[in-house]
C-alpha positions, -999 to 999 in steps of 0.1 A, spaced: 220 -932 -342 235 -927 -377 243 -891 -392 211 -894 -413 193 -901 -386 201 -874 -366 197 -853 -397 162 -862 -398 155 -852 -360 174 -819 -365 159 -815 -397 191 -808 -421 205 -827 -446 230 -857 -436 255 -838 -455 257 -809 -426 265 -832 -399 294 -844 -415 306 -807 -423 300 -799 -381 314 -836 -375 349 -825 -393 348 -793 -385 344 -777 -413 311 -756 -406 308 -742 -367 280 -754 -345 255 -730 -340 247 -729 -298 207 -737 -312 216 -761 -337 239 -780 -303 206 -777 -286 188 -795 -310 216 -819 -311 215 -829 -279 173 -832 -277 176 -858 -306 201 -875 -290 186 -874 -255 217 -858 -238 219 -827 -221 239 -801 -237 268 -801 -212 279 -837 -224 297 -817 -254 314 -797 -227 328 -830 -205 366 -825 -199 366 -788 -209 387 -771 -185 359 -742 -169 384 -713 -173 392 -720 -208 352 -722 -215 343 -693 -193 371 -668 -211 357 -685 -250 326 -681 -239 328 -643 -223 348 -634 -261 320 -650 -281 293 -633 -265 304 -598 -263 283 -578 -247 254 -606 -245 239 -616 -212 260 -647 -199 234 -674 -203 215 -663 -232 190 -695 -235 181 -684 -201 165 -655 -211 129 -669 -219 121 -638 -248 155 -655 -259 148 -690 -260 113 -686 -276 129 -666 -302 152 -692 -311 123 -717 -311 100 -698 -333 132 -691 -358 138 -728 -366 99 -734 -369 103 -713 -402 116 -736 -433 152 -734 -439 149 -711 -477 128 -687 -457 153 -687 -423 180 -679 -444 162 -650 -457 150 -637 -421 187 -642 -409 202 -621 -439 175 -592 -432 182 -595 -396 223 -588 -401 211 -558 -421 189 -546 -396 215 -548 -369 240 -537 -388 222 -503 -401 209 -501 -361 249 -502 -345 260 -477 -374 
């Protein structure tokens, strides 16, 4: 599958694959899920050869304070669903008003 192919499933621009292909933009645990779905994979072929400690103590520093297996959580996972149904201008706006929100709520 090429980069503008997968683009298309994920629905982004070619442009952002290459950014998360080089590294220069960070993978988004959603976005990796819709990564694998186009590519018919399961989402643990990214992890192959990871050494489980390493990924466990990344993982427990990333998430602070958020249940272990987020995407478990069904509330979660439809969530995430329902958030990338919404066109990508309008996302943006939702995320930037969510980080707000939060932010005024933890203060």
């Amino acid at each position: 599958m090429t980069q503008q192919q997968l683009a298309g499933h994920v629905g982004i621009k070619f442009q952002q694959i290459q950014k998360y292909e080089t590294g220069m933009n960070r993978v988004s645990a959603s976005r990796l899920w819709d990564m694998a779905a186009a590519l018919s994979i399961p989402v643990a072929y990214f992890f192959e050869g990871m050494d489980e400690q390493e990924g466990a103590a990344e993982a427990a520093q990333t998430a602070e304070g958020l249940p272990g297996d987020l995407l478990a959580d069904r509330e979660a996972l439809e969530l995430v669903r329902s958030y990338y149904a919404i066109p990508e201008n309008q996302r943006r706006r939702l995320f930037d008003l969510a980080r707000v929100l939060s932010e005024s709520a933890a203060a």
